[in-house]
Backbone as a ProteinNet text record, in pm:
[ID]
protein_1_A
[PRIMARY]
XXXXXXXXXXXXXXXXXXXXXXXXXXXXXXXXXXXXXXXXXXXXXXXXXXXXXXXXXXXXXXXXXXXXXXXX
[TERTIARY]
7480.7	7434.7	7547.6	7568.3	7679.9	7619.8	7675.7	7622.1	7758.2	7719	7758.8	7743.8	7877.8	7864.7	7923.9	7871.6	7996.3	8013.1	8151.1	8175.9	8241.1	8210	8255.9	8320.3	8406.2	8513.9	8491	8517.1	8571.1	8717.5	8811.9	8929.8	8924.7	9016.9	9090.4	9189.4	9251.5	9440	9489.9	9619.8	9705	9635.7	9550.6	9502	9427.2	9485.3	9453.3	9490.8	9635.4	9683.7	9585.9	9551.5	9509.3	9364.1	9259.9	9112.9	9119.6	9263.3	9243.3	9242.7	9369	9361	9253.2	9146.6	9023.6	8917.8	8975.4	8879	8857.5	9016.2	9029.1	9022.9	9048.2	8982.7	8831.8	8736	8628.1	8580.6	8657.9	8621.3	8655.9	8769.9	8878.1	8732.6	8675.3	8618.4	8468.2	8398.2	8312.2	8287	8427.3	8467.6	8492.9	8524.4	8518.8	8385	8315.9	8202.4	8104.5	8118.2	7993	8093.5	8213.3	8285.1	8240.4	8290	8302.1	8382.8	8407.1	8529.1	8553.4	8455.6	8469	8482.3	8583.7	8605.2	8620.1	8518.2	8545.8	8598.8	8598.9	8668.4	8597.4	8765.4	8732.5	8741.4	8691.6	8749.8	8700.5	8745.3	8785.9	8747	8667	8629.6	8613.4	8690.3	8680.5	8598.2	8526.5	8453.9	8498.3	8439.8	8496.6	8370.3	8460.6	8352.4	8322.8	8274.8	8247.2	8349.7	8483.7	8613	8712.7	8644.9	8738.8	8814.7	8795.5	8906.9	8839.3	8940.4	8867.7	8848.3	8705.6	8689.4	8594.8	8658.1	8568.8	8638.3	8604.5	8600.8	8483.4	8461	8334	8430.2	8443	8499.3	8400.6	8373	8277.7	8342.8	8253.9	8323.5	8229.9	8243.5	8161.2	8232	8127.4	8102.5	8053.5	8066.4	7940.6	7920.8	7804.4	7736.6	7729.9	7782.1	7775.7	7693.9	7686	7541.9	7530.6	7425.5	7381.9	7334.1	7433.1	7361.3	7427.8	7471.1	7544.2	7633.9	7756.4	7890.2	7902.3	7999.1	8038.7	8158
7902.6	7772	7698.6	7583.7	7510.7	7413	7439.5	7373.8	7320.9	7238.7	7118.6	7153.4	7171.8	7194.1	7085.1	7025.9	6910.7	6981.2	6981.3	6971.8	6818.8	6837.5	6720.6	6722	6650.8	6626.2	6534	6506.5	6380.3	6344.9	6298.6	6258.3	6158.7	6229.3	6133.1	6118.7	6010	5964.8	6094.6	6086.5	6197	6360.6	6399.6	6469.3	6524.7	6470.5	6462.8	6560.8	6610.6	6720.3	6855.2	6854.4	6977.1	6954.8	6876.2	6855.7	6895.1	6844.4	6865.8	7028.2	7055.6	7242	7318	7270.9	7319.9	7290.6	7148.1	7155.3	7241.9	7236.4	7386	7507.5	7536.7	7651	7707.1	7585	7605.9	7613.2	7533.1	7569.8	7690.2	7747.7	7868.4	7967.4	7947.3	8064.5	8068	7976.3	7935.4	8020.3	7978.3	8030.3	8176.6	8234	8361.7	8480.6	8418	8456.5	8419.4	8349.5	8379.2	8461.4	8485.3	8500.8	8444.1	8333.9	8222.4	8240.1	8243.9	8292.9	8135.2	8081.2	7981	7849.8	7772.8	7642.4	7576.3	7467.1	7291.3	7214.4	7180.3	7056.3	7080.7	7015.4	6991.9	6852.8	6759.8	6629.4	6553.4	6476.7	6389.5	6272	6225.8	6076.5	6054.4	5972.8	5864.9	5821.3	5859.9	5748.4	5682.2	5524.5	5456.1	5398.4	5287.5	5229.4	5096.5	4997.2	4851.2	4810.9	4836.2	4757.9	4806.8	4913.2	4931.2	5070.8	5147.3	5237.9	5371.2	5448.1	5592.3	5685.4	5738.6	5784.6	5940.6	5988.1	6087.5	6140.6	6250.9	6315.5	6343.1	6356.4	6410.7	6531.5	6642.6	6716.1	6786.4	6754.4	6812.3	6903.2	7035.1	7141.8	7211.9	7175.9	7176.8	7323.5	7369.1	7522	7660.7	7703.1	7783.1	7964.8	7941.7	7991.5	8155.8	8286.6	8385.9	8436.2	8571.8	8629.5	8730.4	8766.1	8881.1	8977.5	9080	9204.7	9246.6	9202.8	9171.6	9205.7	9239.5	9259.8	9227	9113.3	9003.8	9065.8
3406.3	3370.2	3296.9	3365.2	3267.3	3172.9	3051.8	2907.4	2879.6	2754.2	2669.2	2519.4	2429.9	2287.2	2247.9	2149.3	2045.5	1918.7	1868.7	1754.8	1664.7	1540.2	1474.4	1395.1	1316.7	1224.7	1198.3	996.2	975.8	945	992.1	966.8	822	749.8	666.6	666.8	577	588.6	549.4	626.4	572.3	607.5	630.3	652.5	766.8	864.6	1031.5	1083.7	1079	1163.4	1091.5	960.3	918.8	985.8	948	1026.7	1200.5	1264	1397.1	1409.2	1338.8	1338.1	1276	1250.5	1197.1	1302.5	1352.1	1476.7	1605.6	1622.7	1745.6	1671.7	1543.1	1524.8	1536.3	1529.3	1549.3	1688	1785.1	1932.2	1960.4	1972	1982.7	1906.3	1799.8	1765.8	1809.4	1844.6	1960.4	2086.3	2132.6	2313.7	2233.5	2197.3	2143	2104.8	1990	1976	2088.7	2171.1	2244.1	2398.1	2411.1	2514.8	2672.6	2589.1	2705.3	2782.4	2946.5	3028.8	3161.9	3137.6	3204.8	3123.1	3132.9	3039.3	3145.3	3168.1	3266	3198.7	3064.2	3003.9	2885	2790.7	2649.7	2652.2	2551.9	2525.6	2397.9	2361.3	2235.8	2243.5	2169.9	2170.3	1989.8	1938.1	1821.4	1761.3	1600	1556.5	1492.9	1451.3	1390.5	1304.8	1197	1126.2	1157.8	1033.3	1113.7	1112.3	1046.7	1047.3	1197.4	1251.3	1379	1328.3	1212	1190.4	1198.3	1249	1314.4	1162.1	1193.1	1045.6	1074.2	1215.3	1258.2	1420.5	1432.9	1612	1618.9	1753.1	1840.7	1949.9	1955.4	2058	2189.5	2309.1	2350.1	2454.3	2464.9	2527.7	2631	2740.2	2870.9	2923.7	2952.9	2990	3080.5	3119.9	3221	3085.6	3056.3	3000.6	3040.1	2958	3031.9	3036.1	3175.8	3192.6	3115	3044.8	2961.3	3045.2	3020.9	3084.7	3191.5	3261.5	3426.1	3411.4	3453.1	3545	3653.1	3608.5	3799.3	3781.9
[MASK]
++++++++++++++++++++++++++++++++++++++++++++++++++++++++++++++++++++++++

């Protein structure tokens, strides 16, 4: 079954590259703990506030779901 996870972040100034590396650490440990072997797409979309300035990620990580129990 292919599923759909989001993770989220909030970005602040100056402090972006470290939030992003927390963000793939949390996918990376995701696709891990559940041993995920099939990845369709990761992707990134922006939040922002009423002034237009990005103050957040949305990462969503589309998937095929493994079988319990089975050996393919």
């Amino acid at each position: 079954m292919i599923k759909v996870k989001t993770f989220t972040n909030e970005l602040k100034i100056f402090q972006t590259h470290k939030e992003l590396i927390s963000l793939d650490q949390q996918v990376n440990g995701f696709i891990k703990e559940n041993a995920i072997k099939k990845v369709f797409s990761v992707s990134d979309c922006a939040t922002t506030d009423d002034t237009g300035a990005t103050i957040g990620i949305i990462r969503a990580l589309t998937y095929e779901e493994p079988t319990r129990g089975r050996n393919k």
